[in-house]
C-alpha positions in Angstrom: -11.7 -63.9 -9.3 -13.2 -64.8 -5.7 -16.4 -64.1 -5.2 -17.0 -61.5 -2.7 -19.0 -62.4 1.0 -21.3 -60.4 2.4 -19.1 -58.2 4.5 -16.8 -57.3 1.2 -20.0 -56.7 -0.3 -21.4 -54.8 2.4 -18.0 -52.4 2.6 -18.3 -52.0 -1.8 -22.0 -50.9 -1.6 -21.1 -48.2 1.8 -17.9 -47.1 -0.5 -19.8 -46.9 -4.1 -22.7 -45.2 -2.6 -20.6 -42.2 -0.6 -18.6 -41.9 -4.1 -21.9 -41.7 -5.8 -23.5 -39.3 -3.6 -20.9 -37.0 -3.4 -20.0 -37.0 -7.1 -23.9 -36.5 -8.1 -24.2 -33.5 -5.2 -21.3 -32.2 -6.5 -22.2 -31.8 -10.3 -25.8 -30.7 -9.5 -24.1 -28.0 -7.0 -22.0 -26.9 -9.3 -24.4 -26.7 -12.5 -27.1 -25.2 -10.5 -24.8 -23.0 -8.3 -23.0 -21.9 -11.7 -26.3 -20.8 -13.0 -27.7 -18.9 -10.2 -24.5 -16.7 -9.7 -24.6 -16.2 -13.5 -28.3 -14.7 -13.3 -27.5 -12.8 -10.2 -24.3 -11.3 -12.3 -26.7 -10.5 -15.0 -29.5 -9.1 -12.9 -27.1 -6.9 -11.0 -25.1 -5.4 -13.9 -28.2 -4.7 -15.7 -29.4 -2.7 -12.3 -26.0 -1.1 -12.2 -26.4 0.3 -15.5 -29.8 1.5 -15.6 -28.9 3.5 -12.2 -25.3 4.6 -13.9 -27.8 5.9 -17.0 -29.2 8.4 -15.4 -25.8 10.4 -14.9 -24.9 10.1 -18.1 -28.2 11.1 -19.6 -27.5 14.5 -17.6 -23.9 14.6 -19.3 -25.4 14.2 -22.4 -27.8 16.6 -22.1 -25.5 19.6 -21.0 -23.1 18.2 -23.8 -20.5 18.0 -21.5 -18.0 15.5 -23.2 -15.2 15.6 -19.8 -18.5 14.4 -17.3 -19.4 11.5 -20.1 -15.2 11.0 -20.0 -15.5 10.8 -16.1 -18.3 8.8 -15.8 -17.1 5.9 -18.4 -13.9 6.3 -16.3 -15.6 5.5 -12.6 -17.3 2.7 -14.4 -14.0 1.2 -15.7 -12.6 1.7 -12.6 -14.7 -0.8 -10.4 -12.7 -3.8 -11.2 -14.7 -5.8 -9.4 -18.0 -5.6 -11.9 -15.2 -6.8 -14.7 -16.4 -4.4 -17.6 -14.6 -4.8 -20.8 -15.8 -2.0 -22.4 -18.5 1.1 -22.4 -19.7 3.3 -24.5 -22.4 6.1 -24.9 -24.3 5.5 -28.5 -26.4 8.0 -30.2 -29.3 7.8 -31.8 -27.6 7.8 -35.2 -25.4 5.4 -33.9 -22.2 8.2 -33.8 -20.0 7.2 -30.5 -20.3 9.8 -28.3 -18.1 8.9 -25.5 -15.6 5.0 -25.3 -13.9 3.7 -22.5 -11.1 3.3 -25.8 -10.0 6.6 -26.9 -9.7 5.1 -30.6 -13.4 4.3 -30.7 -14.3 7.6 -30.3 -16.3 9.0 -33.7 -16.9 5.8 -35.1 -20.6 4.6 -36.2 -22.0 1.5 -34.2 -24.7 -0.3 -35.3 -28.0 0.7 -33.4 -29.2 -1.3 -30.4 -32.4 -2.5 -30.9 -33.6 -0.8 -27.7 -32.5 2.5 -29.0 -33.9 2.0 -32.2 -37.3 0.9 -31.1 -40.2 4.0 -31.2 -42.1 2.9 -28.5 -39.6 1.0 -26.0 -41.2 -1.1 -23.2 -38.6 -1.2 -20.9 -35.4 1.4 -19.9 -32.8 -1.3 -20.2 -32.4 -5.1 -21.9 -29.5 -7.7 -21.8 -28.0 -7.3 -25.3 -26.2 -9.9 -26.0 -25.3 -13.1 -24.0 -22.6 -15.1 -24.7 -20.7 -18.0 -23.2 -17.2 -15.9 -21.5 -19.5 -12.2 -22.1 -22.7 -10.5 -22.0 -23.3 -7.0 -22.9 -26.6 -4.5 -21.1 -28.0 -1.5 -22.9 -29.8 1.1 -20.6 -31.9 4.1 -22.5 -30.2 7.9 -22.0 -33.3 9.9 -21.9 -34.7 14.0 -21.8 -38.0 14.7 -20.8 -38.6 11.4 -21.8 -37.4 11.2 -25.1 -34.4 9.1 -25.6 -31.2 10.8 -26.4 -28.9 7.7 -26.8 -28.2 4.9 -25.1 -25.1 3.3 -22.6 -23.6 -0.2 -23.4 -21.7 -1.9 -21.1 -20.2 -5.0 -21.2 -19.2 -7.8 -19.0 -16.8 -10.5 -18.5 -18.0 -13.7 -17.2 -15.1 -15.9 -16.8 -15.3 -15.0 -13.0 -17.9 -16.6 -12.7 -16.6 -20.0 -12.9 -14.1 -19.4 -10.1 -16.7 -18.1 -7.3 -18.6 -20.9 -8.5 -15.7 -23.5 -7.8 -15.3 -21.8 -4.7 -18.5 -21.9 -2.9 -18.9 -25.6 -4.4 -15.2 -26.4 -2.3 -16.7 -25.0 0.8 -20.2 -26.8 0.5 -18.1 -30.4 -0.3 -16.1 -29.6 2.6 -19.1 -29.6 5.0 -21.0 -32.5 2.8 -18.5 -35.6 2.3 -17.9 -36.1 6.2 -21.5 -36.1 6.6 -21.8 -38.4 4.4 -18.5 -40.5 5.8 -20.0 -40.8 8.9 -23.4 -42.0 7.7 -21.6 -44.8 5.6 -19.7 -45.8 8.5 -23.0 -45.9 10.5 -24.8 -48.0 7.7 -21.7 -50.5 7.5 -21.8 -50.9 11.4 -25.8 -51.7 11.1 -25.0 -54.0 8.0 -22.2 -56.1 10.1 -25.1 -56.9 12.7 -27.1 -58.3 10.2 -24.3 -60.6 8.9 -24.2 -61.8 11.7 -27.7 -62.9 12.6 -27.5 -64.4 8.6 -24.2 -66.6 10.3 -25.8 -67.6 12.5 -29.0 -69.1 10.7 -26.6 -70.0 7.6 -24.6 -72.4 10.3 -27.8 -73.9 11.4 -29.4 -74.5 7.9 -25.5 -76.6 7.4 -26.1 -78.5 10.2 -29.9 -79.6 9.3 -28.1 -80.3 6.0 -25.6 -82.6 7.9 -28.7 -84.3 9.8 -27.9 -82.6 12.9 -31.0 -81.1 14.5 -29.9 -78.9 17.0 -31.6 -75.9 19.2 -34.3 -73.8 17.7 -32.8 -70.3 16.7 -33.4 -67.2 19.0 -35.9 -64.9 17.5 -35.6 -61.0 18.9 -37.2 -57.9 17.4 -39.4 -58.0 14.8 -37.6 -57.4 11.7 -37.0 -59.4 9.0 -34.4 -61.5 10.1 -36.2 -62.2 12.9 -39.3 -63.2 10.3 -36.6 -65.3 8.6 -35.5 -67.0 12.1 -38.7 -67.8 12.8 -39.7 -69.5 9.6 -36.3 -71.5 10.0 -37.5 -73.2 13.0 -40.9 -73.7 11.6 -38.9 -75.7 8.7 -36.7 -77.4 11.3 -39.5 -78.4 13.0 -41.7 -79.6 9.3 -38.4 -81.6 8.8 -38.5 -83.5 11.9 -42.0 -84.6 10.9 -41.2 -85.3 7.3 -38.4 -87.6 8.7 -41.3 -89.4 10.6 -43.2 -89.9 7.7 -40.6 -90.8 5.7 -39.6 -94.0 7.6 -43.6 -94.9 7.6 -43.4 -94.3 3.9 -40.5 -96.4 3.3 -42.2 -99.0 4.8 -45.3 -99.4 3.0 -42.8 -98.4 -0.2 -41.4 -102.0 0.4 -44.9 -103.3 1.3 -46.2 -101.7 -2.1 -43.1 -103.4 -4.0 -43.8 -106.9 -2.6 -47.3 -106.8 -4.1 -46.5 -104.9 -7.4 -44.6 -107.9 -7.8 -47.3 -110.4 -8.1 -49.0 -108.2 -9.7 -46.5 -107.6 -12.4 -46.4 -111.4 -13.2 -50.4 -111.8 -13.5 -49.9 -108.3 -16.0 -48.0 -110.6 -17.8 -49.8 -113.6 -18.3 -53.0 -111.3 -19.1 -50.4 -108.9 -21.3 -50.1 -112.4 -23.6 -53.7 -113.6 -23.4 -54.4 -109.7 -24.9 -52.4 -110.3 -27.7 -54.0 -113.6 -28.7 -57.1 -111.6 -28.2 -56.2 -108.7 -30.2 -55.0 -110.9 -33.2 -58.5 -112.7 -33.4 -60.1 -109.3 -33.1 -58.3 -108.4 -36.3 -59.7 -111.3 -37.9 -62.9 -110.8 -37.0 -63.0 -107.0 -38.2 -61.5 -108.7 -41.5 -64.1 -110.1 -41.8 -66.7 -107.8 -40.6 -65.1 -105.1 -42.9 -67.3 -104.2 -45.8 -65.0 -104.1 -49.3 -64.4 -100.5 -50.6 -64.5 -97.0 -49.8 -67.7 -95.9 -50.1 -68.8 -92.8 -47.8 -72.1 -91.5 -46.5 -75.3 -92.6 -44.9 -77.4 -91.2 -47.9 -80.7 -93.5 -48.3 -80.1 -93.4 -51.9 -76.3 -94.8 -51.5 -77.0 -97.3 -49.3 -79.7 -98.4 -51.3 -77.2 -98.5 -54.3 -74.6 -100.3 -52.2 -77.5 -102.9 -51.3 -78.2 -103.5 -55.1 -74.9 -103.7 -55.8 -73.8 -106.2 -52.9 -77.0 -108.5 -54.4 -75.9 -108.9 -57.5 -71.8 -109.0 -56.7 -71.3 -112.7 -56.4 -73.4 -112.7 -59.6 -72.0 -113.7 -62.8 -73.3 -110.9 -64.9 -72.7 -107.7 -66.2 -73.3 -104.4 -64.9 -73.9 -101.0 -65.7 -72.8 -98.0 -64.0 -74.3 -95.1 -64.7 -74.5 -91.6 -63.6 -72.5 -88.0 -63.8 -68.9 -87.9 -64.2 -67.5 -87.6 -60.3 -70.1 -89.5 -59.0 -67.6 -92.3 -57.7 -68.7 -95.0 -60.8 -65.2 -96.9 -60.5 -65.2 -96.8 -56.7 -68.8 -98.9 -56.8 -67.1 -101.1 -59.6 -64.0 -101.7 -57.4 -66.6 -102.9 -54.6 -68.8 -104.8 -56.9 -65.4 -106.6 -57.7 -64.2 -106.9 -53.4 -67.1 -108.4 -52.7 -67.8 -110.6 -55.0 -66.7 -114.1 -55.7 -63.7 -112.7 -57.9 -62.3 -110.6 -55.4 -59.0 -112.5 -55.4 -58.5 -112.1 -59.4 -57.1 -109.2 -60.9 -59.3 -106.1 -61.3 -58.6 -104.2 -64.6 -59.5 -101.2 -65.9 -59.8 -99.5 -69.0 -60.9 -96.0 -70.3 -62.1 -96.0 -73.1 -62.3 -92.1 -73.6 -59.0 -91.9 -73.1 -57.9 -94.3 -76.1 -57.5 -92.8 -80.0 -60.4 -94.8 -81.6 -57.4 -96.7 -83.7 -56.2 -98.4 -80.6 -59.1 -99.4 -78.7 -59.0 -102.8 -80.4 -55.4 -103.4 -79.7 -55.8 -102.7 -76.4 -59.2 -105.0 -75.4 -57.9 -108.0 -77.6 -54.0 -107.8 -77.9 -51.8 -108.4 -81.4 -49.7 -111.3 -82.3 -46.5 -110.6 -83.1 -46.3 -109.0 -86.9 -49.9 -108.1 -86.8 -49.1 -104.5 -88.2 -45.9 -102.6 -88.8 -44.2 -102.1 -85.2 -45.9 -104.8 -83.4 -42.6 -106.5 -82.7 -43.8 -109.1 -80.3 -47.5 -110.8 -78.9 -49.5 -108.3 -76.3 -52.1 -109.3 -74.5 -55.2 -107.4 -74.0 -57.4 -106.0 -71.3 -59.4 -109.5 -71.5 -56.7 -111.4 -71.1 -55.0 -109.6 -68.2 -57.8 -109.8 -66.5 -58.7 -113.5 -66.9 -60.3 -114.3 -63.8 -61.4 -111.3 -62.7 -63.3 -108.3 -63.7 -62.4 -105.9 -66.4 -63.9 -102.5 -65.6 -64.9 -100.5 -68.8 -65.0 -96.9 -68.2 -67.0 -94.4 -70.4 -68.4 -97.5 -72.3 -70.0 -95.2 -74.7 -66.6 -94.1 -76.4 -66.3 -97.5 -78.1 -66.0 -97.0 -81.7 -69.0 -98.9 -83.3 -66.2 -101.0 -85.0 -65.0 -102.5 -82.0 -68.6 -102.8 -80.3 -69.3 -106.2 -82.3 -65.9 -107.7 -81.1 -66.7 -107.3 -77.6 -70.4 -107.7 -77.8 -69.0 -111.6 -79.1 -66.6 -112.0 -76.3 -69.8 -110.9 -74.0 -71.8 -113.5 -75.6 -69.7 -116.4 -76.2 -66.5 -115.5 -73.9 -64.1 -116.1 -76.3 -62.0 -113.5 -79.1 -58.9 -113.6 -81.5 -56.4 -111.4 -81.2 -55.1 -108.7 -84.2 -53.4 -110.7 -86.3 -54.1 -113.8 -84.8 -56.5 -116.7 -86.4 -57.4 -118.9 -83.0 -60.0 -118.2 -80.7 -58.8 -117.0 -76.9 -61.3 -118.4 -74.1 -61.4 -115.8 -71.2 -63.6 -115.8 -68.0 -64.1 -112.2 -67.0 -67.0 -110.4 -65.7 -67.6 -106.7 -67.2 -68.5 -103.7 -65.6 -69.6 -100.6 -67.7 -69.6 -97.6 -66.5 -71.0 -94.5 -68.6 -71.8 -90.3 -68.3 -74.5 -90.6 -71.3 -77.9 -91.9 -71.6 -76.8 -95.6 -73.9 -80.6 -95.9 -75.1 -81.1 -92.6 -76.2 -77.1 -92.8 -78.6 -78.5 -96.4 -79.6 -81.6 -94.9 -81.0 -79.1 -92.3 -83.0 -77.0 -95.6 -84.1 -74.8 -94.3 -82.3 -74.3 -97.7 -79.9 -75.2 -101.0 -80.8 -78.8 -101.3 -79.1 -78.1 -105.3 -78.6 -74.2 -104.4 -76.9 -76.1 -102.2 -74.6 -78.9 -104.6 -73.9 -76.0 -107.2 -73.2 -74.5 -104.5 -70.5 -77.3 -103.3 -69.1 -78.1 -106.8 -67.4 -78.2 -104.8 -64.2 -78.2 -101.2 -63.9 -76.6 -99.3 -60.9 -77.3 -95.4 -61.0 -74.8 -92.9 -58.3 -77.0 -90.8 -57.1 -74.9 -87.2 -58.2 -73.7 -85.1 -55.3 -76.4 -82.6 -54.8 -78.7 -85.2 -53.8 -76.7 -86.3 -50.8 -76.0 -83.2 -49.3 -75.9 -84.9 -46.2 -72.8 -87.0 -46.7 -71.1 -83.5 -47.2 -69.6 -83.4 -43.6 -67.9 -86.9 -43.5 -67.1 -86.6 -46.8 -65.4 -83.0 -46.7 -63.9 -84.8 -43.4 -62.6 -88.1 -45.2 -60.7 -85.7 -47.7 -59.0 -83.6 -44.7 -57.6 -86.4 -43.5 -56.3 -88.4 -46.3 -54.3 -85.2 -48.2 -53.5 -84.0 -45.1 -51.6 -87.1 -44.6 -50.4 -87.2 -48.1 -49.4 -83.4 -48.1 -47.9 -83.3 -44.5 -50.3 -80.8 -43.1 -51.9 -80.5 -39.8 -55.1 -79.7 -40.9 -57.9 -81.2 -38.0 -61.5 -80.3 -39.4 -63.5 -77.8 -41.2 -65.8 -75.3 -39.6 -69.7 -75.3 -39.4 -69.9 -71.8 -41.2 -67.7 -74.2 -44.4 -70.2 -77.2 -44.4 -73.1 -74.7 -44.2 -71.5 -73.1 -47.5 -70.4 -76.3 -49.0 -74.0 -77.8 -48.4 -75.6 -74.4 -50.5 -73.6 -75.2 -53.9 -74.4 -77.4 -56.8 -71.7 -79.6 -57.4 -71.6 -79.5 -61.0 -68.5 -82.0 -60.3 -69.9 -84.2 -58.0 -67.7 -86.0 -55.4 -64.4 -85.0 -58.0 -65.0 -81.5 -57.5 -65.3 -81.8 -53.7 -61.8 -83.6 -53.3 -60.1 -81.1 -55.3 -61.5 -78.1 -53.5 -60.9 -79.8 -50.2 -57.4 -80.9 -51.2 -56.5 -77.4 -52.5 -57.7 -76.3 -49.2 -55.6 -78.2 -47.3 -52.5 -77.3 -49.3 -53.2 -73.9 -49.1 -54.6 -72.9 -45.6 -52.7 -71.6 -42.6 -55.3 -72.8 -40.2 -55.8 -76.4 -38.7 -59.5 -75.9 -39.5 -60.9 -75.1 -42.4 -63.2 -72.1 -42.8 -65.5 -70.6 -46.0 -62.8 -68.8 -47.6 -60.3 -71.5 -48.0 -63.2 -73.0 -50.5 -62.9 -71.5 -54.1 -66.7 -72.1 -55.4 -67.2 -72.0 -59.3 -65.9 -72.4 -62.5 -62.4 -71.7 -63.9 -63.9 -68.5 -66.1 -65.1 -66.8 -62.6 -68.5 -67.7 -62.9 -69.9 -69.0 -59.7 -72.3 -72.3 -59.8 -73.1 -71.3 -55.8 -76.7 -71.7 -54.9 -78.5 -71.7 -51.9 -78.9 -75.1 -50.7 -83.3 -74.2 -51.4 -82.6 -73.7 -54.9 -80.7 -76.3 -55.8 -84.1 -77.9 -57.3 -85.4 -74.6 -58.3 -85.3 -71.6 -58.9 -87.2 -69.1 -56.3 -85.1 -65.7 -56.1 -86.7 -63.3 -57.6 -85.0 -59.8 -58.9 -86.0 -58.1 -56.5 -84.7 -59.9 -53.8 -81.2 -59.5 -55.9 -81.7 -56.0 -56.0 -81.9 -55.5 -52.1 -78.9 -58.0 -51.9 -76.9 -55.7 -53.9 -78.1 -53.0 -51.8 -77.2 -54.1 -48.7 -73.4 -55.2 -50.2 -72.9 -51.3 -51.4 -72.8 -53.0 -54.8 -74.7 -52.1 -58.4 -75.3 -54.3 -61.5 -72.2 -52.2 -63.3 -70.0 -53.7 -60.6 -71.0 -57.2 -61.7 -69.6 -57.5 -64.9 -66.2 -59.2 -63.7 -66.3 -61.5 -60.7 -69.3 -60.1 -59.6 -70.2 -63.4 -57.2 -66.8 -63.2 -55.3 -67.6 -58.9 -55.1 -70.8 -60.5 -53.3 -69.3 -63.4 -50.9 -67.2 -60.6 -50.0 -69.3 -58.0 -49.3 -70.9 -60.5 -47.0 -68.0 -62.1 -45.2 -67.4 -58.8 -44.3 -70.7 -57.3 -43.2 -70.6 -60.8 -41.1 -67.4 -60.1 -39.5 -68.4 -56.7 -38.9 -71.7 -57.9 -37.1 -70.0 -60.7 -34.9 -67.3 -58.3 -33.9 -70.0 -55.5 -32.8 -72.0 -58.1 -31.0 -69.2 -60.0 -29.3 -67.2 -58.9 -26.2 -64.0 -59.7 -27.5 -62.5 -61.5 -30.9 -62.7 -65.5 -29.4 -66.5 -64.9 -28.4 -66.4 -63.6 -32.4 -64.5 -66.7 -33.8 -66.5 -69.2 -32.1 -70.2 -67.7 -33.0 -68.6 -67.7 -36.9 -67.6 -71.0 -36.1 -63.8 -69.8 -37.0 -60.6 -70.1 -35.4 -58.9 -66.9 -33.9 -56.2 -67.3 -36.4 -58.8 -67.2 -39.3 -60.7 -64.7 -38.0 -57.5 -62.5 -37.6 -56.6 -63.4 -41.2 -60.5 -62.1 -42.5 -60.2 -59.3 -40.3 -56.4 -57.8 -42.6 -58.1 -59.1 -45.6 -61.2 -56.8 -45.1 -59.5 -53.9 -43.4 -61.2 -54.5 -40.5 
């Protein structure tokens, strides 16, 4: 379909609208000139009745039956009130008089008016139904009421002398409203025009013509619009000016870029010979492992270890479980002289005590029922190298004179076998228990651990490098949120604070794991305290405050006021009675933050949260 121009447009709004008007004049005419002659029909019947009432109370009163027959008559009569019916109603409810002769005698129910003891008015609309409507107007004696008159009324009149005042009024309305469209089209045409006249000279600005500036008259907005169309015609001309300067010292500009673009090259080449000697260099200047923190006490272990790392001798690793043993045995092994050779490890808790042999030292083939074919053992695999030995103090005390030989003289047999292997491998031990004090129970060979304990490395456990917490904590965040496809960034000051107050029972183990579950579990990009799950599986917290992870300095009534202030008793306790605390906290916090900031970022940012965690405390609290 073609789209309609301006005048078309112009001619379909002047149409609809005059359509429009006169249909929404004529329904609100009609529904409010429908009721009004329906309330005047009402009103004036009713006044009718109650003046009619007072002749037939006099009837009544001289029982004169041929008056009451007269007056229903005159009543009936006026065909222009359109009465139905009438009647005169006793108190009993007997008809006393009926414009029907048959009605006459019959019992009717009461009206309510007549019925009433104490009536408050002489008269009352009965009933009022769509095409009726029925008034009732008290027959009284000395003012005592001595029946009553119903009349009723047709209404179906009503609509027809409401239809015919409405055709009058629409008579007079829709030319007014004719002529008025006719006027607004006229005025609408002069305005199309002025708009042809400025849409021609915006085409020929579009067609590079410049021509005359547009006459402005009146101060309307077309004239507005005219004006502003030779302000742009006149912006254009300078643009084109600039333009052709522009263009100009655009090929000036390119000329040079040129030049420049070749010595970009040349240095573009010389960078990449640059960068690949950089990545030697930081090769080289790269220290071997992972090892994390700034501790004192870790880098003086990392000192000791990096003396004695080109040294051919053994070492033992002691310290917690978690503590990172194998990672300082992994850079004991980088760094040192056999960092090329293989780097084998074995755990010896792991191992049933029957195969601990087989797997240090191998089997020939036939050695024992199943051993089909020769295997070679940890020693051999990791001739070379280093063999890493992990919980040392598992060995059975069998196999710890086998490998306190090969320690001695470097050589073993395997299961089954009758000639001596020569190996060249360095050991490392590593070890949760205290070696002297299970040697002094016979429990270890005192001369194997003599033999291990050439040098001793101790990792300092986690609680007393609180400090590395942050990069640590940080280090974890990235690496599983790389491995578990998360956008996690950081973790919040408000989480290291609460990470730096607990024990670490697990060391650097237990850290990973809670910051890894974190990761996976978290809808935030930043960490906060309640993705951290503090404490042991059986719901017993090991959280202290970072002052007592030494000692011991609460006292019981200090734990009393803290239950206080949570709304908490020693009864609610029994079952997860820390988390009942951390979250009687977190929310007196949030509460407290929220009171004292003006709105819920100023709140996130002073509890080091994001809005999206804070949002999430706030539904988990009920806040």
């Amino acid at each position: 379909m073609k789209k309609l121009g301006l005048r078309q447009q112009l001619a379909l709004a002047v149409f609809l609208s005059i359509t429009f008007a006169t249909l929404v004049i004529c329904v609100t005419l009609y529904y409010f000139n429908q009721k009004r002659v329906f309330t005047d029909t009402v009103n004036g019947s009713e006044e009718m009745v109650q003046a009619a009432a007072l002749s037939f109370s006099q009837a009544i009163e001289f029982n004169d039956d041929v008056l009451l027959d007269a007056l229903l008559h005159e009543l009936q009569s006026r065909k222009h009130l359109h009465i139905t019916e009438a009647y005169v109603i006793l108190p009993g409810g007997r008809i006393k008089a009926h414009s029907i002769p048959e009605e006459y005698g019959k019992t009717y129910p009461i009206p309510k008016l007549l019925a009433s003891t104490k009536p408050s008015r002489l008269s009352e609309v009965a009933t009022l139904q769509k095409d009726k409507f029925s008034v009732v107007s008290l027959l009284q004696f000395k003012g005592y009421p001595i029946g009553a008159l119903v009349v009723s009324f047709s209404t179906k009149h009503i609509f027809q002398k409401a239809l015919h005042e409405l055709f009058w009024i629409i008579i007079v309305t829709v030319p007014v409203l004719i002529v008025a469209g006719i006027g607004v089209f006229f005025y609408g045409e002069k305005i199309v025009r002025r708009l042809d006249v400025i849409k021609e000279k915006a085409l020929g600005i579009g067609r590079g013509e410049r021509g005359e500036p547009l006459a402005v008259r009146g101060d309307d907005e077309i004239s507005h619009l005219a004006q502003a169309f030779n302000d742009m015609n006149s912006d254009i001309s300078e643009l084109r000016k600039k333009d052709l300067a522009s263009a100009e010292r655009i090929s000036r500009l390119n000329s040079e870029l040129t030049g420049q673009l070749s010595e970009i090259n040349g240095l573009k080449e010389q960078l990449a010979e640059e960068n690949i000697a950089l990545r030697n260099e930081l090769k080289l200047l790269h220290e071997p492992g992972e090892i994390i923190g700034s501790n004192g006490t870790l880098r003086s272990l990392i000192a000791q270890a990096r003396q004695v790392a080109s040294l051919p001798v053994t070492v033992l690793i002691t310290g917690e479980s978690g503590t990172g043993k194998e990672l300082i045995a992994r850079y004991l092994h980088e760094a040192g002289s056999r960092s090329k050779g293989p780097f084998v490890v074995m755990n010896c808790a792991a191992m049933p005590t029957t195969l601990i042999e087989n797997e240090l030292f191998g089997h020939e083939k036939g050695a024992y029922t199943g051993a089909t074919s020769m295997e070679k053992g940890k020693f051999e695999v990791a001739n070379g190298g280093t063999l890493f030995l992990d919980e040392v103090g598992e060995i059975p005390i069998e196999a710890q004179s086998k490998l306190l030989r090969v320690l001695q003289l470097g050589e073993f047999k395997r299961i089954g076998g009758e000639t001596d292997i020569s190996v060249d491998v360095r050991v490392i031990a590593a070890t949760n228990k205290d070696l002297h004090e299970e040697a002094q129970k016979r429990n270890f060979r005192e001369d194997l651990y003599y033999r291990l304990k050439v040098v001793e490395l101790t990792c300092p456990p986690l609680r007393d490098r609180l400090d590395d917490i942050p990069v640590l904590v940080q280090h974890f965040i990235e690496l599983y949120s790389r491995k578990l496809d998360r956008e996690v960034l950081g973790v919040s000051p408000s989480a290291l604070k609460l990470l730096s107050g607990y024990a670490w029972p697990g060391n650097i183990r237990e850290l990973e794991n809670l910051t890894a579950r974190a990761v996976a579990l978290t809808g935030s990009k930043v960490l906060g305290p309640a993705d951290f799950k503090l404490g042991r599986d059986d719901g017993k917290s090991s959280y202290k405050e970072s002052s007592e992870v030494s000692s011991e300095v609460s006292t019981s009534g200090d734990f009393e006021r803290l239950l206080g202030l949570c709304g908490l008793n020693k009864e609610d306790l029994s079952e997860g009675g820390w988390q009942k605390i951390l979250d009687s906290c977190e929310s007196i916090c949030l509460k407290a933050a929220l009171e004292r900031a003006s709105n819920q970022k100023e709140a996130a940012e002073t509890l080091g949260l994001t809005q999206t965690k804070l949002h999430r405390l706030k539904k988990k609290h009920h806040i």
